[in-house]
C-alpha positions as CSV (number, residue, x, y, z in Angstrom):
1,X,0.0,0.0,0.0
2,X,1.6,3.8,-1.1
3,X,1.9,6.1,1.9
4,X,0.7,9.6,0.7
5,X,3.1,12.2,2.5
6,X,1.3,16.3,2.6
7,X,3.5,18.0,0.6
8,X,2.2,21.8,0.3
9,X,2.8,24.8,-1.8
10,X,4.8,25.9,1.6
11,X,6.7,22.8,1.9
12,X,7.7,22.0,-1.1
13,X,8.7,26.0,-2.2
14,X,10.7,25.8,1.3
15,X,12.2,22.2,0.3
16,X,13.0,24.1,-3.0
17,X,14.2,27.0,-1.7
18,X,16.8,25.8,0.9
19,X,18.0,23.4,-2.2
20,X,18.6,26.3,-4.5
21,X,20.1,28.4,-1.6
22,X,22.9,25.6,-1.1
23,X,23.6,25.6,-4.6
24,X,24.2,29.5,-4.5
25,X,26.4,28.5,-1.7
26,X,28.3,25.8,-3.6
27,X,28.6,28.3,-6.8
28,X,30.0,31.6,-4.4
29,X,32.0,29.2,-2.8
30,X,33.5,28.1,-6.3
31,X,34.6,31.5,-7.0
32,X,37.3,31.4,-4.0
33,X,38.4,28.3,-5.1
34,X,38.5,28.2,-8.7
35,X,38.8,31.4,-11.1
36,X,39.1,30.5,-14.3
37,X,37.8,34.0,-15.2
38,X,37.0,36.0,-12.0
39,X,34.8,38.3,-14.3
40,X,32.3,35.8,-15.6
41,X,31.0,34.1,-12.5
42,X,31.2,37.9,-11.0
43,X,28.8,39.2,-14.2
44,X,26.5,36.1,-13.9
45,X,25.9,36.9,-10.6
46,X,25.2,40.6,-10.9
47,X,22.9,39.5,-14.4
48,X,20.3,37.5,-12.2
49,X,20.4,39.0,-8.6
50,X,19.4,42.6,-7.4
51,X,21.8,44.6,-5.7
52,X,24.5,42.0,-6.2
53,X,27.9,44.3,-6.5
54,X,30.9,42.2,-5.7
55,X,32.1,38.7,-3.9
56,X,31.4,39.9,-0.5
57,X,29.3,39.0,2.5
58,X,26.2,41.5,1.5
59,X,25.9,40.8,-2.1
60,X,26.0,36.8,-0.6
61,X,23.4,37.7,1.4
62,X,21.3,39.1,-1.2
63,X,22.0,36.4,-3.5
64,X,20.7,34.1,-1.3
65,X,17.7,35.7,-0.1
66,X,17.1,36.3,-3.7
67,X,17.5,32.5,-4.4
68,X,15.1,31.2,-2.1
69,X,12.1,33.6,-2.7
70,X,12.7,32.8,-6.6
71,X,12.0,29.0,-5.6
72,X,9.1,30.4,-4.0
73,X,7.7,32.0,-7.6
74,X,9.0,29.3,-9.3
75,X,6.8,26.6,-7.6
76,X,4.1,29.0,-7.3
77,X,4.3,29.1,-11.1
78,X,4.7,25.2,-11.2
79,X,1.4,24.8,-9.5
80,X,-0.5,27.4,-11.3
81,X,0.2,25.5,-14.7
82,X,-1.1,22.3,-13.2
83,X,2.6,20.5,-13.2
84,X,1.5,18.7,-10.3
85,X,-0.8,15.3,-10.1
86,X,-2.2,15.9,-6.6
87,X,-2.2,20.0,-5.5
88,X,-1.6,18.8,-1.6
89,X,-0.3,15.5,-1.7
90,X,2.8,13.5,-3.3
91,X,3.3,10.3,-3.6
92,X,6.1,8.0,-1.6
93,X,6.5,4.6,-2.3
């Protein structure tokens, strides 16, 4: 028999959200550690995010702020097209 876990517009956009936060984490961090050209990760990042002006700690913080209220949007757009079988429930084995 399936067990049907709740899975929310909150919950998932949170699950979402912290996801895409750590891989804005993972992507700053690669700046510090591997700089094939400083400029392009540096332009990406100003390209998508508001406010985002250099590799410090306030334009990480807006970047991931940013990140995770996107993943909000983003599944709030995922449900409003229908992408989703059940609107409050998923399906676990």
């Amino acid at each position: 028999m399936e067990k049907i876990l709740s899975c929310g517009y909150w919950k998932c956009a949170h699950r979402v959200g912290l996801f895409l936060a750590a891989l804005f984490v993972i992507c700053f961090g690669f700046h510090s550690v591997y700089q094939p050209d400083p400029e392009f990760l540096l332009k990406m990042f100003q390209s998508v995010y508001l406010g985002f002006t250099g590799m410090d700690l306030t334009s990480f913080l807006l970047g991931a702020i940013q990140t995770y209220i996107w993943a909000y949007i983003g599944v709030g757009i995922w449900y409003a097209v229908g992408c989703c079988h059940n609107w409050d429930q998923c399906q676990k084995e």
